[in-house]
N, C-alpha and C positions, 0 to 999 in steps of 0.2 A: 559129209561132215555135219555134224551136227550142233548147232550153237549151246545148246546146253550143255555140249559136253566140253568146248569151248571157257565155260561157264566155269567148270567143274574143273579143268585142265589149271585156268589163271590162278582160282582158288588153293587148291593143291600145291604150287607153286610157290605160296607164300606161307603154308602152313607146315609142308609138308610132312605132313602129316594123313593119313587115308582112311582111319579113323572118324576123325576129327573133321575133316573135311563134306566125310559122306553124313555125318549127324547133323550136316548143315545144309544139308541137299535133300536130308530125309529118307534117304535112300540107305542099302546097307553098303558094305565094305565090299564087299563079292560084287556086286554089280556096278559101284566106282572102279574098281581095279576092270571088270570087263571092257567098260568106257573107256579107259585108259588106254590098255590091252589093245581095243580095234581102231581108236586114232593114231597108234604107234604101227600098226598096219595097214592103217591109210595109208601114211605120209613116208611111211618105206622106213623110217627110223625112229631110236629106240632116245623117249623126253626123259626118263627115269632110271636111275638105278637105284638097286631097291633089294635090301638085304635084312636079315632080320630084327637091327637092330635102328639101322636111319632110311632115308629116301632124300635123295638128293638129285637138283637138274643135271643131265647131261648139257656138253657144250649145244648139241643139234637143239636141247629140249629150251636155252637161253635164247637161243637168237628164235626158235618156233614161239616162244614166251611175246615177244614184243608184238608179232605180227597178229597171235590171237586177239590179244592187246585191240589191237589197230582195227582188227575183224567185227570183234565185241561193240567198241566204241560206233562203228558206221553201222553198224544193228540197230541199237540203243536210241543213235539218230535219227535212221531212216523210221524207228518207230514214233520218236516224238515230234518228225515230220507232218506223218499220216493221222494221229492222233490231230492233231492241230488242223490240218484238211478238215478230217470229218468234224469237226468241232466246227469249221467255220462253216462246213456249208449245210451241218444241220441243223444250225442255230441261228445264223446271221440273215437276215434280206436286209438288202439296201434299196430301198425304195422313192425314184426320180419320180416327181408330179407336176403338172403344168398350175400355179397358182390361179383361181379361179373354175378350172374345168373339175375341180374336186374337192368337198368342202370338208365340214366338220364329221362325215359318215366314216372318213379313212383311216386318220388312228382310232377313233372310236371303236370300228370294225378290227384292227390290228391288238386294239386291246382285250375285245371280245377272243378274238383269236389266240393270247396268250395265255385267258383265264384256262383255256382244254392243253394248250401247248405253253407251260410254263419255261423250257429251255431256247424259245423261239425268242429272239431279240430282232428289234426291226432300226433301223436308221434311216432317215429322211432327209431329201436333198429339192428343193426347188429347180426347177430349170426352164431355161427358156426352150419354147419346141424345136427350134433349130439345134439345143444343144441334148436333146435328148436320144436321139439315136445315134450321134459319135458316142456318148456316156456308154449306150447298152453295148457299142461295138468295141469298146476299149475297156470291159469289164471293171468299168466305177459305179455301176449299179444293174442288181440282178434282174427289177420290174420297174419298167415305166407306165407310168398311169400318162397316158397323154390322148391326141385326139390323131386320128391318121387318114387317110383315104383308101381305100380296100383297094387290095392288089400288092400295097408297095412293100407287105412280111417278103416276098421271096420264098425261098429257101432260108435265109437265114433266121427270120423271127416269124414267134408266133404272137398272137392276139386274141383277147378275146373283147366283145362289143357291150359294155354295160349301158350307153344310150347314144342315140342318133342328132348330131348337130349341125347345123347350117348359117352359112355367112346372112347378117344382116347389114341395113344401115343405120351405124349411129349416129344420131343428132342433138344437139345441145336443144332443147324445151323450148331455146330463141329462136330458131332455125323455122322459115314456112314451112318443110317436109312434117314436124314436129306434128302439123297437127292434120295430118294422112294417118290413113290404119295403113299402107303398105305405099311401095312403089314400084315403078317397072325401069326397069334398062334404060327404057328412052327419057323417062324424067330425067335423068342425068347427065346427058348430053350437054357437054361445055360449062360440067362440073368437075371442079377439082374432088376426088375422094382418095382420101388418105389413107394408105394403107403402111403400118405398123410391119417390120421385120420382126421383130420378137414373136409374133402371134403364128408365123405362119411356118409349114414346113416347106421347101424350096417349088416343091408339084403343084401343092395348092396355090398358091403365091400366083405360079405361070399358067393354071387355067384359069382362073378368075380374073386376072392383071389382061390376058389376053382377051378373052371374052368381051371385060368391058371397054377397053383399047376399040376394039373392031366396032364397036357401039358407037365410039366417039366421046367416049369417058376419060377424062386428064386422071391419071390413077398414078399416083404420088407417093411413093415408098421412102420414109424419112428412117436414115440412119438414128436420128438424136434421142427419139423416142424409144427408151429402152424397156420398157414395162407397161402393164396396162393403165395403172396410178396417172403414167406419164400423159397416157395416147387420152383417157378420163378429162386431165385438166388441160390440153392442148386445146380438146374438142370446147371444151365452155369456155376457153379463154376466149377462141380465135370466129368462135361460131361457122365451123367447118364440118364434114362434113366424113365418114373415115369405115371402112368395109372393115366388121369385125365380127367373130364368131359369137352366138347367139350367149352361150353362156359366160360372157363376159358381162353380160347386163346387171348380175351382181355389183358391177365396182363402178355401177353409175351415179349412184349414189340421191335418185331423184330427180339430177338434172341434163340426163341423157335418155334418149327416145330410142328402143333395139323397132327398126321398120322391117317389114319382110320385104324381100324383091322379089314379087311373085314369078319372073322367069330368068331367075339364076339358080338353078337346082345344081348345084356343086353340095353335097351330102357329103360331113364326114361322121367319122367316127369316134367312141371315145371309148376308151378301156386301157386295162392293161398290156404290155407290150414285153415281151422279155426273149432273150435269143435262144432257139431252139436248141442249140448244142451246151447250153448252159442249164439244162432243165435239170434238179435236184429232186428228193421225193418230197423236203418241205416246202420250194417253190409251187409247185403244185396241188399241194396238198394244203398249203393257205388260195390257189387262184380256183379251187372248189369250195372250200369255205365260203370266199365271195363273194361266187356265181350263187349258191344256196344260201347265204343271206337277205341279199340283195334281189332276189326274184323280185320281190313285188316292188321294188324301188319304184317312183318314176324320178323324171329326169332331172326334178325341181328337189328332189331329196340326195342325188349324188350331190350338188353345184351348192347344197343349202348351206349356208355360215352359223346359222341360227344354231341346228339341231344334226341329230345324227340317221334321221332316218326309221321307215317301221321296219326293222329288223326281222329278220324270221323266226317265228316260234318255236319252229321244229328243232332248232339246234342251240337251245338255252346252255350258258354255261353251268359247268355244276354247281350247283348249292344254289342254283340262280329259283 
């Protein structure tokens, strides 16, 4: 059965007229009556009678009238369903970012990206790292830009690594550590160091919290401090003392010291993050964009507030 004829069957129905009907279809008169003809041989029974003077429904052609009806309309749906699918997913990213681990380069970069892809719309959501992998797993955003530890994609997600970051310690410029170029594990012994839930994804958290534990490090995960602004002005209120990822040095604001611990090599990651069974052709086709912009990034141009970064030459927008 065929919907157009469907199409052609409801039409007919109201006009009847076969004429009139087929100059609305475009089609000629001979080939609406064949249409007719082989649906009425489909369905074992006869929708028309049809004399040389009228065309009128049969009772079988009344009650087959409502359900074309009914046929047509869940067509008509299921097409402005699909319509709307591909609409949203080759148009829309929603894109989750860890504030601080990604600076002024990413809409920048996303607007470069719309000057060659004008239909591409992007949406932006902040999150804390802890809440950025429930987001990707409960499909409220297509790419996370966040920091991770290699290994933890699975099967489920992929990633790609636009730069490499490492826990430091930060100190308030009051602080004796302040004025060290680094320190070790054992300096801290029968120090309290703070460490921030928001910053951390639950793995990192438990190698590092253990590590320095087994050291003889008092390591201090405070609920209250909700952001980095927070953990920034705890650390100068209190002159304490707090494990935080390197590029957060951004939001020290002058009066915070980022120290290296020369033997806590816990190394993560940072990039895009998105779940592999959710992969689109324009997800991808923005996380090559990118990677070919941003080749010659270093790590001081993703994290920068100031600027956007030296972009790549080779992929100027047009008219650029």
């Amino acid at each position: 059965m065929r919907i157009q004829t469907l199409y052609e069957f409801l039409v007919l129905t109201t006009k009847l007229n076969f004429t009139e009907t087929a100059k609305g279809f475009f089609i000629s008169q001979s080939v609406l009556s064949d249409h007719i003809s082989n649906l009425e041989k489909e369905l074992g029974t006869r929708l028309f009678v049809r004399d040389r003077h009228s065309v009128r429904l049969t009772e079988t052609g009344r009650l087959f009238k409502e359900d074309a009806a009914t046929i047509v309309a869940d067509y008509e749906r299921a097409l402005e369903r699909l319509d709307l699918y591909r609409s949203n997913v080759s148009s829309t990213l929603r894109i989750g970012f860890l504030m601080g681990s990604y600076g002024a380069f990413l809409p920048a970069l996303c607007e470069r990206y719309r000057q060659q892809h004008p239909e591409t719309v992007f949406r932006f959501r902040t999150l804390e790292l802890g809440k950025m992998q429930p987001a990707l797993q409960n499909d409220e955003i297509d790419i996370g830009f966040m920091v991770f530890v290699k290994g933890f994609e699975g099967s489920q997600f992929t990633s790609r690594t636009l730069y490499t970051d490492s826990y430091k310690l930060a100190v308030p410029k009051s602080h004796p550590f302040a004025r060290r170029s680094s320190v070790r594990i054992a300096d801290l012994k029968g120090q309290t160091v703070l460490s921030s839930r928001f910053e951390h994804a639950k793995s990192m958290q438990a190698q590092t919290g253990i590590m320095l534990r087994n050291a003889g490090v008092n390591v201090s995960v405070i609920d209250e401090i909700p952001d980095v602004g927070a953990l920034m002005a705890t650390l100068v209120s209190s002159n304490a003392v707090a494990l935080a990822l390197d590029h957060l040095d951004v939001f020290g604001g002058g009066n915070i010291v980022f120290l290296p611990i020369d033997d806590l090599d816990t190394k993560v990651y940072a990039g895009p993050v998105w779940k592999t069974a959710k992969e689109t052709d324009v997800l991808l086709s923005f996380i090559a964009y990118l990677q070919r912009e941003t080749k010659s990034f270093t790590k001081d141009d993703f994290i920068s507030r100031k600027g956007f970064g030296p972009f790549s030459a080779e992929a100027e927008a047009p008219g650029a």
